[in-house]
RODO-2510 file (C-alpha; in nm, 4 decimals, decimal comma):
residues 228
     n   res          X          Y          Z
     1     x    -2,5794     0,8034    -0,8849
     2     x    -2,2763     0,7396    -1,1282
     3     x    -1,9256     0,8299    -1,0747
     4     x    -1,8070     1,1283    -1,2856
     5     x    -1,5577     1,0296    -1,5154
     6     x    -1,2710     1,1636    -1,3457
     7     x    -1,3759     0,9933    -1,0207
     8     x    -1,4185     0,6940    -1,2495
     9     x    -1,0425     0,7084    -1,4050
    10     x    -0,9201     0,7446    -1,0330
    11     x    -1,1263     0,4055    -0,9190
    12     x    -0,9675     0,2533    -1,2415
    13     x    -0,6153     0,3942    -1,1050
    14     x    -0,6992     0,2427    -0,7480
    15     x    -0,7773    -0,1098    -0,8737
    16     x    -1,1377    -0,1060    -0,7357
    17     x    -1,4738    -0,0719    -0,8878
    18     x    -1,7499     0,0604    -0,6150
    19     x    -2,0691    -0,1046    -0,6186
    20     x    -2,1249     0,2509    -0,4348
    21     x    -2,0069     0,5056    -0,5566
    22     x    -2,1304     0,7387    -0,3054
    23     x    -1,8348     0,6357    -0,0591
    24     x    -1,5881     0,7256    -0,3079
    25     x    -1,7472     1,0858    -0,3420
    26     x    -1,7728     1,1196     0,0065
    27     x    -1,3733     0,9873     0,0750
    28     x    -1,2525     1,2315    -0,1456
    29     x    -1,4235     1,5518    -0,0282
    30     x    -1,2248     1,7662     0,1728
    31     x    -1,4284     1,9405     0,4522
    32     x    -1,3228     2,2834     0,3240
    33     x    -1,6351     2,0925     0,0385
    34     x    -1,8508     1,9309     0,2664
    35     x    -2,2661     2,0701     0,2824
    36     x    -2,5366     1,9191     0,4480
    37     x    -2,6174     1,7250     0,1474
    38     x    -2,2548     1,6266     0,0643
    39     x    -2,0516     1,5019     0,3851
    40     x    -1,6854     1,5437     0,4292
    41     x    -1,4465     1,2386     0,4312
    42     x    -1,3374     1,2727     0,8282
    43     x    -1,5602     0,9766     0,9381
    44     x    -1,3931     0,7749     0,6908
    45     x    -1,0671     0,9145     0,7551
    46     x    -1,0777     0,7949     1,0959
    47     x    -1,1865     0,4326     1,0292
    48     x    -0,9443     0,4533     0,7360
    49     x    -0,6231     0,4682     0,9693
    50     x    -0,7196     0,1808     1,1814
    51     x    -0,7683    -0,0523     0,8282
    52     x    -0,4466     0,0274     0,7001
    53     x    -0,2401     0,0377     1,0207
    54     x    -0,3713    -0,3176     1,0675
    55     x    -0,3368    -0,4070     0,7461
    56     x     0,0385    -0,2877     0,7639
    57     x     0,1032    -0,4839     1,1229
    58     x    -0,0219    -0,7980     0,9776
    59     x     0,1977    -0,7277     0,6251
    60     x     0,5107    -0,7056     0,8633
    61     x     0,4503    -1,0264     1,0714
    62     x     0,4105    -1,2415     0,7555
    63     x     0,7282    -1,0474     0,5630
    64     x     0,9591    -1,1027     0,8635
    65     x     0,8910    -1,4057     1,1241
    66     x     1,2009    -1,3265     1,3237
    67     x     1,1461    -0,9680     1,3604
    68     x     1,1311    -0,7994     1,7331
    69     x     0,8519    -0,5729     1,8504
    70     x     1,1209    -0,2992     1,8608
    71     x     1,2612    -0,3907     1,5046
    72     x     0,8576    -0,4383     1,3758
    73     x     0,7758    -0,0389     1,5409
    74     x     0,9891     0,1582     1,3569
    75     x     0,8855    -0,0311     0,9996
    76     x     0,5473     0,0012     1,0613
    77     x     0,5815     0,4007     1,1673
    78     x     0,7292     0,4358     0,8142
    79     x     0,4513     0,2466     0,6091
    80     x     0,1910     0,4617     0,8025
    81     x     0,3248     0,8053     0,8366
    82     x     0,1953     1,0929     0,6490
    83     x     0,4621     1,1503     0,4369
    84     x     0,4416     0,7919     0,3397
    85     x     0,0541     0,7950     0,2893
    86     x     0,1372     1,1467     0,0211
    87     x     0,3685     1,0023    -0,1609
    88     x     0,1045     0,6707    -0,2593
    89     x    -0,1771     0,9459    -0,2847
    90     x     0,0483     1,0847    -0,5455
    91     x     0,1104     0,7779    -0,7423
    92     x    -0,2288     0,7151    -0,8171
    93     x    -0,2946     1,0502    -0,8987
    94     x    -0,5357     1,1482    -0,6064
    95     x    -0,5037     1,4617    -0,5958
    96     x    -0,6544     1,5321    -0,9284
    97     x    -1,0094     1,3406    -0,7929
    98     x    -0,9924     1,5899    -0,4459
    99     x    -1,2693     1,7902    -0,4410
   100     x    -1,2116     2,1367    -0,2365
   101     x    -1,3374     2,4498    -0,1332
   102     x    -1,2161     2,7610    -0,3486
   103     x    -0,9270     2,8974    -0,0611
   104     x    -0,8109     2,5296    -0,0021
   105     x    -0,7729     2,4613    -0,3412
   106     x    -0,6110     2,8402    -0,4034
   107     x    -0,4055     2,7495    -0,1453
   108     x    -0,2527     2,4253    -0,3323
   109     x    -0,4147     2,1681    -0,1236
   110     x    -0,3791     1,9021    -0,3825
   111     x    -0,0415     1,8821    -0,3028
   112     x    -0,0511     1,9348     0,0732
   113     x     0,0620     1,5822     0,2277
   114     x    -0,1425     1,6224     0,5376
   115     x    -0,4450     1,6343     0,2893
   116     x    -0,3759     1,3860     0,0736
   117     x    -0,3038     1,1214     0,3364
   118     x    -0,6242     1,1642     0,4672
   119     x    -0,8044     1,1532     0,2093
   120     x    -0,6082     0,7791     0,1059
   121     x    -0,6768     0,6840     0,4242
   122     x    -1,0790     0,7934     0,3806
   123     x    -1,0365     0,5991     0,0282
   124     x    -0,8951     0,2909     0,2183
   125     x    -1,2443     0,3001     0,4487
   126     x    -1,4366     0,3525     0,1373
   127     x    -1,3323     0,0146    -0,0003
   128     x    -1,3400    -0,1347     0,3404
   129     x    -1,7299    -0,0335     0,3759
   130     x    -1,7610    -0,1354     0,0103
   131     x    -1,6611    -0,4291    -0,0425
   132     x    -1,5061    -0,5924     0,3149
   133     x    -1,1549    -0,6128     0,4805
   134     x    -1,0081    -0,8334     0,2213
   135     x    -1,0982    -0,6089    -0,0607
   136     x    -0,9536    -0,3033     0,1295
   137     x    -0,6202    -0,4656     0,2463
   138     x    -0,5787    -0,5868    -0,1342
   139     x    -0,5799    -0,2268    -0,2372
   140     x    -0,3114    -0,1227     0,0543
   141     x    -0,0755    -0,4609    -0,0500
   142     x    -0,1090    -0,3385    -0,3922
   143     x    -0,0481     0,0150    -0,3235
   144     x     0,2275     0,0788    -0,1154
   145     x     0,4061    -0,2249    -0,3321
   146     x     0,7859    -0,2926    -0,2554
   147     x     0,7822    -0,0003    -0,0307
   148     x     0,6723    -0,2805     0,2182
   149     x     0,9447    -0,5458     0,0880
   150     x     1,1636    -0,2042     0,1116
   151     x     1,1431    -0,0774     0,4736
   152     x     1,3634    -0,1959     0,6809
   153     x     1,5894     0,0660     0,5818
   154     x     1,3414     0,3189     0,4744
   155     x     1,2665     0,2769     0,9017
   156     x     1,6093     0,4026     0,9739
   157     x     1,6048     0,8264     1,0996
   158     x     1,8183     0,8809     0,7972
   159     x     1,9953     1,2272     0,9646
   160     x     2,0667     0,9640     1,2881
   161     x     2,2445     0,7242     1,0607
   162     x     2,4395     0,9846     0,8573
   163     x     2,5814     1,1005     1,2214
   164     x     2,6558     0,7907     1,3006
   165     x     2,8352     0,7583     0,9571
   166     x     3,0500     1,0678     0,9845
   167     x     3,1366     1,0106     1,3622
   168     x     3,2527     0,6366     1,2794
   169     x     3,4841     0,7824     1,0205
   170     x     3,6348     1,0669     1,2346
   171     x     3,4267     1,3291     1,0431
   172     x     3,2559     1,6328     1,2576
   173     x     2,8447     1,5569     1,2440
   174     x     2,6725     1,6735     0,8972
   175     x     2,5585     2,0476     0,8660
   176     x     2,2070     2,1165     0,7189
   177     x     2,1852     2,4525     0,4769
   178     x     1,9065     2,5830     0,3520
   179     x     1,9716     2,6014     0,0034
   180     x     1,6353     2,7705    -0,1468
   181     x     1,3024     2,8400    -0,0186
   182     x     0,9989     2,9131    -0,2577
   183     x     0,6070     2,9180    -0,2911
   184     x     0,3428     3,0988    -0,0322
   185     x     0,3767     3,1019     0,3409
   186     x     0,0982     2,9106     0,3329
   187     x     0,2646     2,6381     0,1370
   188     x     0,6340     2,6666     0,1445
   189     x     0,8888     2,4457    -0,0552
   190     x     1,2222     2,3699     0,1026
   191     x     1,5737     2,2671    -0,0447
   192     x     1,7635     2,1861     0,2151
   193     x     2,1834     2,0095     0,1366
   194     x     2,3420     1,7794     0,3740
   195     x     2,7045     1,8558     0,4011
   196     x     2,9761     1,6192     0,5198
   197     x     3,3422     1,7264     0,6482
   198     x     3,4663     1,5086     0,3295
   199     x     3,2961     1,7200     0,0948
   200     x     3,0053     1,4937    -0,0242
   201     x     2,6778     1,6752    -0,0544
   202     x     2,3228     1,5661    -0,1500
   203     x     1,9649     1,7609    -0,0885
   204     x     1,6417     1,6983     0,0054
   205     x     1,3168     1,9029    -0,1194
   206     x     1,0004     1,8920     0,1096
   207     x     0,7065     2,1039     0,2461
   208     x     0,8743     2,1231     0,6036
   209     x     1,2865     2,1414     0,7384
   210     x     1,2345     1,8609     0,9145
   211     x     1,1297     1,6485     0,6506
   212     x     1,3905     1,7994     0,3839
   213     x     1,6321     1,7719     0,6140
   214     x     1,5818     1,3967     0,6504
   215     x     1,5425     1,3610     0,2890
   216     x     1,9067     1,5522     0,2275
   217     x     2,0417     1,2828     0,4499
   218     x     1,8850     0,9540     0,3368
   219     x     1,9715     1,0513    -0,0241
   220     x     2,3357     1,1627     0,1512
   221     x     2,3667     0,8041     0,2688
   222     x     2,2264     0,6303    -0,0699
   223     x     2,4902     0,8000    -0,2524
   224     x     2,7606     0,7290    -0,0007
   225     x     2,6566     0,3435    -0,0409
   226     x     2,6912     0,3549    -0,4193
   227     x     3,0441     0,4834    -0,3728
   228     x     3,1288     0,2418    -0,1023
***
């Protein structure tokens, strides 16, 4: 069986041509989609995590010979983590290919990060089972891209460092304010500003606090350094 077109423009946007296409349909179907006849992408989700996560440890040896096992941990939490995982599902579009049941998709899972990471980790499986290790772990270099080049400081916990900042310089610690809130319980949206004693602000948006909150501070910190 042939790949609809849209699965077919999102294999063109992934860099990899399936010989079967079957593991393709099956990486990008959400369970809230799966029938007897048309399996869900957990099984490949699962092998998925273990491809890129070695992929990503072997990536950080070769990119830093003189790095520590405590420096190497932090980079390599960064590359895999969810968030991390979204935001390359997003760049090639993923979303768009998901295929959902009616509430999920009512429920805007095409933009939920916890769902699209798994699904571009079920994707990474798919190309593994494909077409071999190599094949897949071309697709992750190519993928994630300079974030890789980029992480030692993407590693940092941003709202730790912006502490650290303010402390160093005699300020009181940065306050957190949540700015705006919008979308469904179910799906929330949060704006959340990082506020120093000096006056400099920046914010973060994100599905969680947490994750807003760290965003507020690493962009806090970016624009600090472009001032420095």
């Amino acid at each position: 069986m042939t790949l609809s077109a849209e699965l077919q423009a999102f294999s063109a946007r992934l860099g990899h041509s399936f010989a079967r296409p079957d593991l393709l349909r099956r990486a990008l179907t959400h369970p809230s989609m799966s029938t007897p006849a048309r399996p869900d992408n957990q099984r490949l989700e699962f092998l998925g995590d273990r491809v890129l996560g070695l992929v990503m440890a072997q990536a950080l040896l070769s990119a830093d010979s003189a790095a520590s096992e405590g420096q190497l941990a932090p980079r390599f939490n960064a590359l895999v983590r969810k968030e991390t995982c979204a935001e390359v599902a997003r760049s090639v579009r993923l979303g768009e290919a998901l295929k959902l049941g009616r509430s999920e998709m009512l429920s805007g899972g095409r933009r939920k990060d916890a769902i699209l990471a798994d699904a571009l980790e079920a994707v990474i499986a798919a190309v593994h089972v494909d077409a071999g290790y190599e094949a897949a772990r071309d697709v992750v270099l190519r993928l994630w891209g300079e974030r890789i080049a980029g992480v030692a400081n993407d590693a940092r916990d941003a709202k730790t460092a912006l502490q650290e900042w303010a402390q160093a310089r005699g300020q009181t610690p940065p306050a957190y304010v949540e700015v705006a809130r919008s979308g469904p319980d179910h799906a929330p949206e949060f704006i959340i500003e990082a506020r120093l004693q000096s006056g400099a602000v920046a914010q973060g948006r994100a599905g969680s606090k947490r994750q807003a909150e760290q965003l507020a501070a690493r962009n806090l910190l970016a624009r600090l350094e472009d001032s420095a």
